[in-house]
N, C-alpha and C positions, 0 to 999 in steps of 0.2 A: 504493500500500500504506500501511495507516496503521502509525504510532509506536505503541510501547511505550505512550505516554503518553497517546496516543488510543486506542488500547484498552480501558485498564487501567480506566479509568470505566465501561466496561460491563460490565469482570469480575465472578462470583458472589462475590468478595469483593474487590471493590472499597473503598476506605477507607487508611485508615492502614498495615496491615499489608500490602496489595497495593504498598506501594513497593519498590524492589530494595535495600538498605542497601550491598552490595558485589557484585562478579564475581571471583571468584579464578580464576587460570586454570594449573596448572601446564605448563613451558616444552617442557623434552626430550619426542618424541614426540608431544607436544600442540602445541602453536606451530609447532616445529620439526620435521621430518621425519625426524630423527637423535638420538640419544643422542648429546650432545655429550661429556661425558665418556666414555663408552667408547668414542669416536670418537681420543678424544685422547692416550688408554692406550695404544688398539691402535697406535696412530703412533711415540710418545713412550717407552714404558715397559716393561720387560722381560715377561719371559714370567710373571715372580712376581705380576703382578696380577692374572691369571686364578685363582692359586692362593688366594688373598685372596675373590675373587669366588665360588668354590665354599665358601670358610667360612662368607660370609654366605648364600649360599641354602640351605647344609644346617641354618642356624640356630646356627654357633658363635659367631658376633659379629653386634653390631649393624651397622646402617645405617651409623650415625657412624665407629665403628671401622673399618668397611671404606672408607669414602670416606676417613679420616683416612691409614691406610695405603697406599693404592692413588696418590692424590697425590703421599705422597712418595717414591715410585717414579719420576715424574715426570723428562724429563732434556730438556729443550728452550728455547728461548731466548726471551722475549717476539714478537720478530719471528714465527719459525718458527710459534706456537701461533698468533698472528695471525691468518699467511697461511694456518695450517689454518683457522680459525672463519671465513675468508672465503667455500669453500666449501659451509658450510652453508645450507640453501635451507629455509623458512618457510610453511608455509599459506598461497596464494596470499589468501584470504578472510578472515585474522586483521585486515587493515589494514582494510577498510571494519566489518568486526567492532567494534574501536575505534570506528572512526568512527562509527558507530551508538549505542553506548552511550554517546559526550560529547554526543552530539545532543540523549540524551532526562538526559544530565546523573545518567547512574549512575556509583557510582566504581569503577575495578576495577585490580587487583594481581593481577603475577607470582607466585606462589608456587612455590620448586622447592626440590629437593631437592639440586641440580647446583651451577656454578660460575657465579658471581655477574658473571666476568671475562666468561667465555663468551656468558653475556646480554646483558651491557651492550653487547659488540660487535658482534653479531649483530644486535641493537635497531636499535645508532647506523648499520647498513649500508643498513637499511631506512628510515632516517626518522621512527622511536618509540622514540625514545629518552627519551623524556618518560613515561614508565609505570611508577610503582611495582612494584618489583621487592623479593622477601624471598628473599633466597638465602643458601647455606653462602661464607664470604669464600674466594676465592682469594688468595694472595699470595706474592709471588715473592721469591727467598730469596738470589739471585745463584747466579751458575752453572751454569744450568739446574736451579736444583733449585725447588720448591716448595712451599708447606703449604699445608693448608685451614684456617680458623678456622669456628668453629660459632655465628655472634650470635644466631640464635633457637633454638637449643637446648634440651632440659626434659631434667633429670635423670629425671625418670620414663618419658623417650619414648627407644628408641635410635634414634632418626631422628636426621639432621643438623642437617634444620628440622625443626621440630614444626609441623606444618602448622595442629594444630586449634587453635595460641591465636590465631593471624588470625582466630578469630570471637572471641576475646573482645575484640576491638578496634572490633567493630561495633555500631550500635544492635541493641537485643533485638527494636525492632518492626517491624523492616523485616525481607524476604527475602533469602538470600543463594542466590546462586549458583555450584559450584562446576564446572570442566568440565575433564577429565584423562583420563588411560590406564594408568599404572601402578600399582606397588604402595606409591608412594609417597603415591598420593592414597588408598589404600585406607580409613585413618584420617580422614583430613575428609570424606570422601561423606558419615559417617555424623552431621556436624556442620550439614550445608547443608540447606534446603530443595529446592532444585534442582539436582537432578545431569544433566550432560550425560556420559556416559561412552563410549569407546573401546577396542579392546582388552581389555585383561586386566583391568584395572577393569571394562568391563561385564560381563566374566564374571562380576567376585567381585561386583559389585549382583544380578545373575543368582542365584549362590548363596547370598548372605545374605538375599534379598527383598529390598533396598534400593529405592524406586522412584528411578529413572535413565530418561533417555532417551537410548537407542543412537545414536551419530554414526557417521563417517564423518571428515567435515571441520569447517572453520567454515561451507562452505558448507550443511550440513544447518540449521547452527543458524542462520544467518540467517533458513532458510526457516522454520524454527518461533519464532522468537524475536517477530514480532507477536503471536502467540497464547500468548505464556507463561503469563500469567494465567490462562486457561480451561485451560489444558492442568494447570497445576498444581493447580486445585480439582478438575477431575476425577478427580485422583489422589488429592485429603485425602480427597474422596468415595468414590470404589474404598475405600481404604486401612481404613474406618468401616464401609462395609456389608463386608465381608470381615469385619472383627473383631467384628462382628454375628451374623455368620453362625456 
């Protein structure tokens, strides 16, 4: 099978812009098979953060707010949260996934919405612990208790991370690629040029026209990821005679 990088010279837009500039990938449900945080609630935390979790789906508060609140409900020991995060099981196909993209020398970042604590050990159980990671900080406060901090934050966005200023940290002339399942990727899909989508994210690409392609796992996208090049100009192409029409 050829490389990314032996394809891409015979793409219809081959050149400059036919480079990938990043891969952002968000973690919980994407990576990981589990909502790590609401994995650790339900273990950890009284029955009040469900009541916090209905605020934010009826739209009383933000994202941030409710991760900020729901945290420090939080009542467990370093140890104990640990030996939970060890449990958690991963995209068998995320690892050679990686391995693919440092081969053809693309760069790609964690982006999540989640805890920062929970990735890093989850990573270091598997061996990738070496991949840029933008997450909300956990940090533990003695006692079992805990708070979250917000380092990529936008007072205009009520997310925890703001997902979409990770492209303003990319070159303009390269491609990005974003690939997720929740409602936390809903706002960068519409940042990326290529969207791999999941879930309740392909639905919302589904209902806003967004062009995405439907996964499954990593393993779908491995099997499309030689042809990304052709498969994305067919879509600038769709996307022009459409708007033609």
């Amino acid at each position: 099978m050829a490389t990314l990088s032996e394809r891409k010279s015979a793409s219809p837009i081959a050149g400059k812009q036919a480079e990938i500039a990043a891969v952002f990938i968000d973690f919980d449900g994407t990576i990981c098979h589990s909502d790590v945080t609401d994995m650790l609630l339900q273990q950890f935390a009284p029955p009040e953060w469900e009541k916090v979790e209905a605020d934010w789906l009826a739209g009383k508060i933000g994202a941030r707010e409710c991760l900020a609140r729901q945290i420090s409900l939080l009542k467990v020991t370093p140890a104990r949260l640990r030996a939970c995060l060890d449990s958690v099981t991963i995209d068998a196909d995320f690892e050679p996934f990686i391995a693919l993209l440092r081969q053809d020398f693309v760069p790609a970042a964690i982006v999540s919405d989640g805890l920062d604590y929970g990735i890093h050990h989850i990573l270091r159980a598997h061996g990738l612990d070496n991949i840029a990671v933008f997450s909300n900080h956990l940090v533990y406060c003695g006692s079992g208790r805990w708070r979250l901090d917000f380092p990529y934050k936008n007072k205009t966005c009520p997310a925890g991370h703001c997902k979409c200023r990770r492209f303003d940290t990319v070159p303009k002339s390269g491609l990005t690629v974003y690939i997720g399942d929740g409602a936390s990727d809903f706002c960068p899909v519409s940042k990326a040029d290529i969207v791999f989508a999941k879930g309740k994210l392909a639905d919302f690409c589904k209902k806003q026209r967004i062009n995405h392609i439907e996964i499954s796992n990593f393993a779908d996208i491995l099997k499309i990821w030689p042809d990304l090049f052709f498969i994305y100009s067919s879509q600038i192409k769709g996307g022009r005679e459409q708007a033609a029409s």
